[in-house]
C-alpha positions as CSV (number, residue, x, y, z in Angstrom):
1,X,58.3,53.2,46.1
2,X,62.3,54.4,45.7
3,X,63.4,51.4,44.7
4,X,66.1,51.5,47.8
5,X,66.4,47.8,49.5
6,X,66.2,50.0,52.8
7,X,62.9,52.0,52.0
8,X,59.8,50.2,51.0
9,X,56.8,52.7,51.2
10,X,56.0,57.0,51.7
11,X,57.3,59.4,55.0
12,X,54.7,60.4,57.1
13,X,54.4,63.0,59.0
14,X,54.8,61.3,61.9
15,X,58.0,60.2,60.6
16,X,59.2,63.5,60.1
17,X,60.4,65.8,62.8
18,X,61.6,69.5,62.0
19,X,64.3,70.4,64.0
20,X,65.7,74.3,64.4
21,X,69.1,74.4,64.1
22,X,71.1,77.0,66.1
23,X,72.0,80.0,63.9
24,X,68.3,80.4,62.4
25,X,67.9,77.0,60.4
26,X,66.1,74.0,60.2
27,X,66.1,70.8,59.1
28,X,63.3,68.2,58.5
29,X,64.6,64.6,59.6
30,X,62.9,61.6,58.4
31,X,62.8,58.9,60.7
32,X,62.8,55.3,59.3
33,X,63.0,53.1,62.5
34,X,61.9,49.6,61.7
35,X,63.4,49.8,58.3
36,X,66.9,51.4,58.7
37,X,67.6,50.0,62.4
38,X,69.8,53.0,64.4
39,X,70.4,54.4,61.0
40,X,66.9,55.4,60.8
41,X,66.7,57.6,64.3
42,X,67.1,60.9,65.5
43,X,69.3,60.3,68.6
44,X,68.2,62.7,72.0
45,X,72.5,62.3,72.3
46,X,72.0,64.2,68.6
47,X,70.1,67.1,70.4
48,X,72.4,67.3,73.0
49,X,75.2,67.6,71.3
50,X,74.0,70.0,68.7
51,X,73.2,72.7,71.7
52,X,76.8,72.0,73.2
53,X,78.2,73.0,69.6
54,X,76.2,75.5,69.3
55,X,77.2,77.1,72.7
56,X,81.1,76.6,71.8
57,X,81.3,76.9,68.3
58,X,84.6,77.7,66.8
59,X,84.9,77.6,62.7
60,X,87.7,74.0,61.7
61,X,87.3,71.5,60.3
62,X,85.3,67.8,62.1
63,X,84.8,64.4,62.1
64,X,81.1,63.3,62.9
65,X,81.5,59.6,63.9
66,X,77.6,59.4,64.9
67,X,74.5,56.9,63.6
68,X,71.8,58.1,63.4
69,X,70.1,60.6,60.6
70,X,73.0,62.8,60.4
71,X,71.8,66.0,62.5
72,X,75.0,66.6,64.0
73,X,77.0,66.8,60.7
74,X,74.2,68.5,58.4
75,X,74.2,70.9,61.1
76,X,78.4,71.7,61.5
77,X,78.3,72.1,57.6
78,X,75.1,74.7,58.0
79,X,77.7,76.3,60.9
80,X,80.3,76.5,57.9
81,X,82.6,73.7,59.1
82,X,84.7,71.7,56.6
């Protein structure tokens, strides 16, 4: 156990899902869904949106307003954004 009020037990691998990241990464997301609610998900809108950046990239600085497990913004920092 982590002691976290929001995670009770151990990931499993069917809880996990390793997603390649434009630009030659990759990043294992955990999915928690019946304990973290929408928190706890990898979002399809997540995917989608992470192949749109990756077709117009252009180095700034963003805001990631999303729920979900974070892809999107764990992804723009990989990408070098601020």
């Amino acid at each position: 156990s982590t002691g976290s009020p929001f995670f009770s037990g151990h990931l499993t691998l069917e809880q996990c899902r390793l997603i390649d990241v434009p630009g030659g990464h990759s990043l294992l997301c955990a999915e928690c869904q019946g304990d973290l609610g929408i928190g706890g998900r990898l979002w399809d809108g997540a995917l989608v949106l992470l192949e749109y950046l990756a077709e117009s990239w252009q180095p700034g600085t963003y805001l990631e307003l999303g729920s979900g497990t974070g892809l999107v913004g764990l992804s723009c920092a990989l990408w070098g954004a601020k």
